[in-house]
KOLMI-89878 format. One line per 3 residues: number of its first residue (from 1); their letters; for each residue x, y, z of N, C-alpha, C. Coordinates in steps of 0.2 Angstrom, whole numbers, always signed. Layout:
// KOLMI-89878
NUM> a> X Y Z X Y Z X Y Z  ...
//
This chain:
// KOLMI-89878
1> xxx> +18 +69 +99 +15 +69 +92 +19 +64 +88  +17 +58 +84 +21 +55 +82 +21 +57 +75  +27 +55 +71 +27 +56 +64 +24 +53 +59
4> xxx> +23 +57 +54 +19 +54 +49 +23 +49 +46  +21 +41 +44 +22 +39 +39 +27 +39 +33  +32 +36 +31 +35 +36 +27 +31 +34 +21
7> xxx> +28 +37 +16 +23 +31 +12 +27 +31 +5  +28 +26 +2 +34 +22 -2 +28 +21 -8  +28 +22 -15 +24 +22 -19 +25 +20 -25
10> xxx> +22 +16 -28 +24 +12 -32 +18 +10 -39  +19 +11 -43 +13 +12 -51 +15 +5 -52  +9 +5 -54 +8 -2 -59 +3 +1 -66
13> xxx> +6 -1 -71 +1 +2 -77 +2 +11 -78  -2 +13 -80 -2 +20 -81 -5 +23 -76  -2 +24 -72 -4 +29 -66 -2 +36 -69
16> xxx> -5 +41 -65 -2 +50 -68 +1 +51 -61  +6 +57 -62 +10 +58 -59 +4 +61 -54  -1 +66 -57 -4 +70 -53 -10 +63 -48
19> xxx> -13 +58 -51 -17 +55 -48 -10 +51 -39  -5 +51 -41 +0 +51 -35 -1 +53 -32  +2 +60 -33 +3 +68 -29 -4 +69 -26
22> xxx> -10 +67 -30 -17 +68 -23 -19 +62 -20  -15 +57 -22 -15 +50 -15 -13 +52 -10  -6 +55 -12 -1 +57 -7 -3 +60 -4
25> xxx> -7 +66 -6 -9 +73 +0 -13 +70 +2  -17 +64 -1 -25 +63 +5 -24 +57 +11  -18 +55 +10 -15 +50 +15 -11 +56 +18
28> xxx> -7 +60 +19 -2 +64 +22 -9 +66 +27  -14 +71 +24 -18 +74 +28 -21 +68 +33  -22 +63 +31 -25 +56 +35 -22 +56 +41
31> xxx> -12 +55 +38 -9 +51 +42 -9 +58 +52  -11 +64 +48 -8 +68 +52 -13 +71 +56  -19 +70 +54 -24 +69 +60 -26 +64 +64
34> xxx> -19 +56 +62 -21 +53 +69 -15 +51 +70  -11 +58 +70 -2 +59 +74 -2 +57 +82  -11 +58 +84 -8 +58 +92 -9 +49 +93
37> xxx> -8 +45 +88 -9 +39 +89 -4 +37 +88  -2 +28 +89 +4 +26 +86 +4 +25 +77  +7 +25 +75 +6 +26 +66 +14 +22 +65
40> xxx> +13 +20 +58 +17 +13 +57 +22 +18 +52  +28 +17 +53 +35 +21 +52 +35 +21 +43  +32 +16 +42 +32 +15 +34 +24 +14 +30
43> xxx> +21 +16 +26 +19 +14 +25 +18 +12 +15  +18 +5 +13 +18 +6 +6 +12 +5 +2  +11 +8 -4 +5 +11 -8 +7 +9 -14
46> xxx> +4 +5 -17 +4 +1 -25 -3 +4 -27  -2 +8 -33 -7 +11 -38 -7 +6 -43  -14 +3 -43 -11 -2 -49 -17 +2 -54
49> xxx> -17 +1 -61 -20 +2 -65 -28 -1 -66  -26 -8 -66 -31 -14 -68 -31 -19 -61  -36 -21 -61 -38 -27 -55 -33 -32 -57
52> xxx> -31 -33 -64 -26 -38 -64 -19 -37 -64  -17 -32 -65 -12 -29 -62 -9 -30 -55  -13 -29 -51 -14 -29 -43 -16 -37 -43
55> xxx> -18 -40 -47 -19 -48 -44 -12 -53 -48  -8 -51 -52 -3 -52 -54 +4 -49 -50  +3 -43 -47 +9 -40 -41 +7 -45 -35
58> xxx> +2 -47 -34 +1 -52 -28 +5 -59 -28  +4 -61 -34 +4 -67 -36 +11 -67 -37  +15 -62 -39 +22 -62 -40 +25 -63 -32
61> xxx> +21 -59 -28 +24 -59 -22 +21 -66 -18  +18 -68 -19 +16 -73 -14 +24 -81 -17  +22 -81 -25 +30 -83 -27 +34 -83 -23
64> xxx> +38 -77 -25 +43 -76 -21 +43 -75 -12  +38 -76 -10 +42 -77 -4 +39 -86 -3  +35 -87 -7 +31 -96 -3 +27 -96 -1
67> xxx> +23 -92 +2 +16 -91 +1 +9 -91 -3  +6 -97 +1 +1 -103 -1 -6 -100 +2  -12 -94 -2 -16 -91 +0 -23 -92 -6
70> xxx> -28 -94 -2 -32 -92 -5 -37 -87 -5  -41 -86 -10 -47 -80 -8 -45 -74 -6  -36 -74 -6 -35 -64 -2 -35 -57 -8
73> xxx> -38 -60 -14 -37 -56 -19 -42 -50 -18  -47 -51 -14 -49 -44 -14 -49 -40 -8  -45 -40 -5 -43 -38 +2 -38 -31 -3
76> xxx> -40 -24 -1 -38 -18 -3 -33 -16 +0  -34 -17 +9 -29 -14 +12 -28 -19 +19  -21 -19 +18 -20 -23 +23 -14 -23 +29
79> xxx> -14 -26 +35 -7 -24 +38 -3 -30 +37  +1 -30 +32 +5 -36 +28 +10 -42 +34  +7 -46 +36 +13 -51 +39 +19 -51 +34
82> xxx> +17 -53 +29 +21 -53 +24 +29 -50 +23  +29 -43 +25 +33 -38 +24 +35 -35 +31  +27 -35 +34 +29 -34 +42 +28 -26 +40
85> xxx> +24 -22 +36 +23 -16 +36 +17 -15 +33  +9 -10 +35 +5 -9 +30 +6 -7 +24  +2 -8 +20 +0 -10 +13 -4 -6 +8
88> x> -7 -3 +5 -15 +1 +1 -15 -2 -6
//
């Protein structure tokens, strides 16, 4: 049985603690009915408040690594080359 996920969590804007803590348990519940699979050691989860929130943490990061992309801003969830770890 492999382990669940480390999920690493991050607000953007007014997120609530509680809207967190039921990501978390609906991702834990996820990750753990497909334990008999391979599953990715980390996974990170950016709650953003606003579309532009999340199109401005993009935008930050594509800066800062050099990263020259178009049209990925509506891509939700992704398995990031980026970072080298999935994404939400």
């Amino acid at each position: 049985m492999t382990e669940v996920p480390l999920l690493d969590f991050h607000r953007h804007g007014h997120i609530t603690q509680r809207w967190e803590e039921e990501t978390r348990h609906t991702l834990e519940e996820y990750y753990q009915r497909l334990s008999d699979h391979p599953l990715p050691k980390k996974v990170e989860v950016r709650l953003c408040q606003t579309q532009s929130q999340l199109t401005e943490f993009l935008q930050a990061e594509k800066d800062e690594l050099g990263i020259q992309t178009l049209g990925d801003e509506s891509f939700i969830c992704s398995h990031d080359a980026w970072r080298g770890f999935p994404r939400l």
